[in-house]
C-alpha positions as a Markdown table, in Angstrom:
| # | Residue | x | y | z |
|---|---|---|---|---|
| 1 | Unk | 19.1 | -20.9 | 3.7 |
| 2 | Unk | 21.5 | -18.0 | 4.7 |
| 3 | Unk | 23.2 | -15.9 | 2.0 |
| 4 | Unk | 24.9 | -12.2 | 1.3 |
| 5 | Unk | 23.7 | -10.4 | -0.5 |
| 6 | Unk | 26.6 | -8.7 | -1.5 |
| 7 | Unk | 28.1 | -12.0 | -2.9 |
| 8 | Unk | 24.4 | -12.1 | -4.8 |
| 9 | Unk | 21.2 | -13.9 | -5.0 |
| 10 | Unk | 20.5 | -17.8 | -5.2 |
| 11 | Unk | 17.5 | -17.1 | -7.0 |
| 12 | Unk | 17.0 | -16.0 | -10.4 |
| 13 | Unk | 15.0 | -13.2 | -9.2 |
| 14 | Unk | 16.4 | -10.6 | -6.5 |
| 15 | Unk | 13.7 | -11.9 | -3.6 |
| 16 | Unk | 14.2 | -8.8 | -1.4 |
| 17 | Unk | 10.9 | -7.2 | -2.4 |
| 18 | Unk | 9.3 | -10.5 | -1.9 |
| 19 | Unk | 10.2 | -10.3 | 1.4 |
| 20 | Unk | 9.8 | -7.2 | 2.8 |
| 21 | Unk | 5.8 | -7.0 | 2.4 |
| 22 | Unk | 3.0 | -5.6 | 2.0 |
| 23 | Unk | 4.7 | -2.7 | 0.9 |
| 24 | Unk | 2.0 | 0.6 | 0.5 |
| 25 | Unk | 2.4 | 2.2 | -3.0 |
| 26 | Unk | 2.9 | 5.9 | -3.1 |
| 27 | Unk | 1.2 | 7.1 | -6.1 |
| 28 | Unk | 3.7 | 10.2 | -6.3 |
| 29 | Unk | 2.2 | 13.0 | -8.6 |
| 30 | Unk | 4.4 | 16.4 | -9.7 |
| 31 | Unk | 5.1 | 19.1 | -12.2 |
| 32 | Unk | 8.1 | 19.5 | -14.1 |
| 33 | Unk | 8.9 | 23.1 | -14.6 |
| 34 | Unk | 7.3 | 23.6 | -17.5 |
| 35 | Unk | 4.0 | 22.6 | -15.8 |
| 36 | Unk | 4.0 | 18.7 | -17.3 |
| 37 | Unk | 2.3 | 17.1 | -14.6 |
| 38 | Unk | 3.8 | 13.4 | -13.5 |
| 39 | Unk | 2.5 | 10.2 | -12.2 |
| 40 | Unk | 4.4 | 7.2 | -10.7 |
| 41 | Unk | 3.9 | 4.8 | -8.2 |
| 42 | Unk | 6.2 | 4.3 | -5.9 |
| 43 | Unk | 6.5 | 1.1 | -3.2 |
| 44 | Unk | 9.8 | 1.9 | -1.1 |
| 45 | Unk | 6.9 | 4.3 | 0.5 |
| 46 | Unk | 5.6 | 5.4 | 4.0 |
| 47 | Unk | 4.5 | 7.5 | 6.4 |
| 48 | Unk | 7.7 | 8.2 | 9.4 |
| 49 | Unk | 6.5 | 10.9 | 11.2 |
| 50 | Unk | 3.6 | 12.6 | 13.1 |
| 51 | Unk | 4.4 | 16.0 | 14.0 |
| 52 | Unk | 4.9 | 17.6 | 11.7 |
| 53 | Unk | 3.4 | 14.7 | 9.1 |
| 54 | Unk | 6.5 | 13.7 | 7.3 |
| 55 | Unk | 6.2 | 11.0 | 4.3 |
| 56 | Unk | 8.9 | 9.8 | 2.4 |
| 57 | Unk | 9.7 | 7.5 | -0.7 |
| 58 | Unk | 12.8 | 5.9 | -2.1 |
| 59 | Unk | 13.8 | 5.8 | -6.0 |
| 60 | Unk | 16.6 | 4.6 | -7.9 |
| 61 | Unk | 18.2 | 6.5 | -11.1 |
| 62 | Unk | 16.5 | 5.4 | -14.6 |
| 63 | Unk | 18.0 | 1.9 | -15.6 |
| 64 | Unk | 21.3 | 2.0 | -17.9 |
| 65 | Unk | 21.5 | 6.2 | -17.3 |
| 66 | Unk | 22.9 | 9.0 | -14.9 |
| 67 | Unk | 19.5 | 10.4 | -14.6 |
| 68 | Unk | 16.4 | 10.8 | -11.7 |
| 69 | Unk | 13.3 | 9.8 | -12.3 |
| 70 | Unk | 11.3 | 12.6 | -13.5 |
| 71 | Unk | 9.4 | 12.3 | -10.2 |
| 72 | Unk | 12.8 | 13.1 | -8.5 |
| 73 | Unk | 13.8 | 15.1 | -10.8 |
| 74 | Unk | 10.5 | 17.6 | -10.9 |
| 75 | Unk | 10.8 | 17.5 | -6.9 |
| 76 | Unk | 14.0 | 18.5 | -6.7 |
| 77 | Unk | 13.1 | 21.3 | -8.9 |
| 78 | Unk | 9.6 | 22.5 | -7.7 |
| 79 | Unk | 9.9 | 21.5 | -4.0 |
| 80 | Unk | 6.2 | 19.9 | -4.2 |
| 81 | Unk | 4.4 | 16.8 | -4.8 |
| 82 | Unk | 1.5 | 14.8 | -3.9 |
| 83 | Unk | 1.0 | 11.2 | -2.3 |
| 84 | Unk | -1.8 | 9.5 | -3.8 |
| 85 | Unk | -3.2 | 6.1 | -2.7 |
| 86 | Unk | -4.2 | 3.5 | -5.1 |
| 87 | Unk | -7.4 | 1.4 | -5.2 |
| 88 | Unk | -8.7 | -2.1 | -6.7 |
| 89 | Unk | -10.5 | -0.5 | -8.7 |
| 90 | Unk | -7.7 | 2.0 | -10.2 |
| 91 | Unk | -4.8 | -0.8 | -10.3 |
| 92 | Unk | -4.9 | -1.2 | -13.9 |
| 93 | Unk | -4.2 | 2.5 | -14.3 |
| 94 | Unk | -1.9 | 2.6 | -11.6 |
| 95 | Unk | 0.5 | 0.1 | -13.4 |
| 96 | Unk | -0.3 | 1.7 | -16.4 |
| 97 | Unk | 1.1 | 5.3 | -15.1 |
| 98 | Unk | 4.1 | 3.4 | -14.3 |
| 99 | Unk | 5.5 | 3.4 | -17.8 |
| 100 | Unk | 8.7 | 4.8 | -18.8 |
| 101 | Unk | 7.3 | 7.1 | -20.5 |
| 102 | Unk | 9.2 | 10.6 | -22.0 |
| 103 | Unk | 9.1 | 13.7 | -20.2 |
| 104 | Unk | 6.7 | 15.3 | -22.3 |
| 105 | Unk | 4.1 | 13.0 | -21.4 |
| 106 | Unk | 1.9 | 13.6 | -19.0 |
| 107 | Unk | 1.0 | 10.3 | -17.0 |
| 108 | Unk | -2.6 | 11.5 | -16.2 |
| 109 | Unk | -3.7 | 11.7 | -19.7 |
| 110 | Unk | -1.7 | 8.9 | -20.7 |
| 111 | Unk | -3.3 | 6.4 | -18.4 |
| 112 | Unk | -6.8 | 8.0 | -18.2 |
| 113 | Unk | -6.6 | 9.2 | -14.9 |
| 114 | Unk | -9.0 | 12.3 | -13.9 |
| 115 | Unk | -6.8 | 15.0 | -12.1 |
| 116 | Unk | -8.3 | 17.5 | -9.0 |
| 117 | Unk | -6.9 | 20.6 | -8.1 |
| 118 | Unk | -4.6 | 20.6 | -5.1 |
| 119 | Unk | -5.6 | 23.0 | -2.8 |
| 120 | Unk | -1.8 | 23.7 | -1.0 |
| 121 | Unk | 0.6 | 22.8 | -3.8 |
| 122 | Unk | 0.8 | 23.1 | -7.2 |
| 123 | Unk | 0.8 | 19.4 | -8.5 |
| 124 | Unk | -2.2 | 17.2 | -9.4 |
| 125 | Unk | -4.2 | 15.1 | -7.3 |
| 126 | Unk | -5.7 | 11.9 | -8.7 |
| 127 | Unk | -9.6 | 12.8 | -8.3 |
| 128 | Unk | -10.7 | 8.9 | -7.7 |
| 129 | Unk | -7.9 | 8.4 | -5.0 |
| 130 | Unk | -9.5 | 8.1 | -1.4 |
| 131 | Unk | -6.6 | 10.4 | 0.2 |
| 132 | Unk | -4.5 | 12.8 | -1.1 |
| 133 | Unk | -1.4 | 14.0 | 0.9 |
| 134 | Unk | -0.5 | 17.6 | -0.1 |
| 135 | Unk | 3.7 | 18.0 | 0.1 |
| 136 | Unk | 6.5 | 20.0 | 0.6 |
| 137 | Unk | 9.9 | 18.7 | -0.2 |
| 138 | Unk | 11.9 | 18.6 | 3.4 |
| 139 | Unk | 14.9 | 16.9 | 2.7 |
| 140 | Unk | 17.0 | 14.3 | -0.2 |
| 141 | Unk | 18.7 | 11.9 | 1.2 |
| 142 | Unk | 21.7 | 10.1 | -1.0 |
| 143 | Unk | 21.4 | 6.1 | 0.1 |
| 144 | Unk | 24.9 | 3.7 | -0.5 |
| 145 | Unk | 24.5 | 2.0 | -4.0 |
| 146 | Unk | 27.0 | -0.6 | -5.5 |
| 147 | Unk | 26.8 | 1.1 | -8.8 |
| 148 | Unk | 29.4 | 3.2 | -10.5 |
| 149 | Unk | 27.4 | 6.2 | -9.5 |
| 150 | Unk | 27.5 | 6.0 | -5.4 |
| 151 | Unk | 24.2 | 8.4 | -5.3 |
| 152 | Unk | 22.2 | 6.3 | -7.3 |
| 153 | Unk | 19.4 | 5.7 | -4.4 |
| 154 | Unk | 18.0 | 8.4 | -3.4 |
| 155 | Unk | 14.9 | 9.2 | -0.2 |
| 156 | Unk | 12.7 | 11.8 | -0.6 |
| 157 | Unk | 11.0 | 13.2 | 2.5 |
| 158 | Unk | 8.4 | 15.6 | 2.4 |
| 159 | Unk | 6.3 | 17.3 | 5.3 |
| 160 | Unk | 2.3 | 16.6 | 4.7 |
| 161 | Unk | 1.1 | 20.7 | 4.8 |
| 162 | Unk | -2.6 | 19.4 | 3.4 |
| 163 | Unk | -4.7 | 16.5 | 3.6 |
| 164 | Unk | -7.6 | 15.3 | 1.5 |
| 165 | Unk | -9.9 | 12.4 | 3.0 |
| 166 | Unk | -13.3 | 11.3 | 0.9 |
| 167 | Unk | -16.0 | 11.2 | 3.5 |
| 168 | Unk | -17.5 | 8.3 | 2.6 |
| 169 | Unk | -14.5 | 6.3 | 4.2 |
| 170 | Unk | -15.2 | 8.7 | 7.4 |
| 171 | Unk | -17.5 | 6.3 | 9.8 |
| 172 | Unk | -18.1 | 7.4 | 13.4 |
| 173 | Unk | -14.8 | 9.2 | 13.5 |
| 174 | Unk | -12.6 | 6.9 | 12.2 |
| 175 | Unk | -11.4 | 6.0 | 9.3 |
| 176 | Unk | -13.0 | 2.7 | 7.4 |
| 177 | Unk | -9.2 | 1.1 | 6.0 |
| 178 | Unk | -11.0 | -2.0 | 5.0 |
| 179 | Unk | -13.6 | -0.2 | 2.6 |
| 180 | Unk | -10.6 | 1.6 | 0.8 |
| 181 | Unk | -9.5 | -1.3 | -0.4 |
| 182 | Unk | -5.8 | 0.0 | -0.8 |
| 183 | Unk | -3.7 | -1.9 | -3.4 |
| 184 | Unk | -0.2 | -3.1 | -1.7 |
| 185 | Unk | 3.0 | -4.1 | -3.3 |
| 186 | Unk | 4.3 | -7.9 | -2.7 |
| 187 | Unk | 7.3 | -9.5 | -4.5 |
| 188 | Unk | 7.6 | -10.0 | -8.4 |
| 189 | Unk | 4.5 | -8.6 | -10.4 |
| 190 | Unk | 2.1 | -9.4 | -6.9 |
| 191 | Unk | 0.0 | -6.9 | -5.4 |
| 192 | Unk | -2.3 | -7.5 | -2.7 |
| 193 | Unk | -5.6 | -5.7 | -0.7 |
| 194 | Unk | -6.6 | -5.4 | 2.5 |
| 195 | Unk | -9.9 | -7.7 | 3.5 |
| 196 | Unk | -9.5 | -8.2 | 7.0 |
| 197 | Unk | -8.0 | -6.5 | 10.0 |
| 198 | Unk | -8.2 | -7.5 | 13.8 |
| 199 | Unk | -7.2 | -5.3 | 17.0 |
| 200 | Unk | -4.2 | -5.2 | 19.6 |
| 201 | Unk | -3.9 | -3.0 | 22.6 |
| 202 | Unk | -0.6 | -1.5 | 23.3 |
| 203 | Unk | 0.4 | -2.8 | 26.5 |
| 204 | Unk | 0.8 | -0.7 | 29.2 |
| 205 | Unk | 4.1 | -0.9 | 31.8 |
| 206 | Unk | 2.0 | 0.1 | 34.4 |
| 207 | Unk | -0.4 | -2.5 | 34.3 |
| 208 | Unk | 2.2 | -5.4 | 34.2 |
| 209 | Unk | 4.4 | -3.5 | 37.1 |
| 210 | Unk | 1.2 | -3.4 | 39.3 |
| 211 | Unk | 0.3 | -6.9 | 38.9 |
């Protein structure tokens, strides 16, 4: 099968996420102005850059409005925000906190989520989440959309300026993904977890030139 997309789908469904996976969720926390702390979770996530640690994630405008997503919106307006990773065990709250909820509401409460105190920025952390990645906004980036509104996708790309690890997934200097047991996004209403992993060693030209 071969189609364009632009021409549509021959499915009923849109299969792109479906096929671009596991996806890592970014479980974005913020403040609006008025201090009302937000929590989504966010798939079009990841990591892009070491030095300095750069994270970024991609959202759309609400459906059937001209408006951000109050985590692009708060953002936007505070400069900060915080990249929390999602568990098994915290799934259920996790899709929960994605609601589209008002403004007013705060996502924490809402989905009984315990909050910790950043140390770097103002925004929330989620206290149970394994890592916490501390941001500052770096750049918006406007992506093409076939919409009537040509900004509607939008990239936000923060630089990591603090980072929270719970120890117990510290083991001899490394960190233990498997015990984590991060929550990935597949296709449709899917999620996945990580339960296995195996090891490759970047090959070196020198070796194979020396042969």
């Amino acid at each position: 099968m071969f189609y364009e997309p632009k021409n549509g789908y021959p499915f009923e469904i849109d299969p792109l996420n479906a096929l671009v996976f596991p996806r890592p969720i970014g479980w974005i926390s913020s403040l609006s102005q008025k201090g009302i702390p937000n929590l989504a979770p966010y798939s079009f996530f990841n990591a892009v850059a070491y030095t300095p640690p750069q994270v970024m994630f991609a959202a759309s405008f609400e459906p059937n409005t001209n408006a951000y997503k109050d985590s692009v919106e708060n953002i936007l307006k505070t400069k900060e925000f915080v990249v929390n990773f999602v568990t098994k065990t915290m799934s259920q709250k996790m899709n929960l906190s994605s609601i589209d909820a008002p403004k007013n509401i705060d996502e924490f409460d809402f989905s009984m989520i315990k909050k910790r105190k950043s140390k770097k920025v103002k925004p929330y952390s989620v206290l149970n989440s394994p890592v916490n990645l501390e941001c500052r906004l770096l750049q918006k980036v406007d992506l093409k959309s076939s919409l009537k509104n040509k900004f509607n996708n939008k990239i936000i790309i923060g630089e990591v300026v603090g980072i929270y690890i719970d120890n117990q997934f510290i083991k001899n200097g490394r960190i233990d993904s498997i015990a984590m047991q991060y929550v990935g996004r597949l296709g449709y209403a899917e999620y996945t977890t990580i339960k296995s992993k195996f090891k490759m060693k970047r090959p070196s030209w020198k070796e194979f030139s020396t042969k």
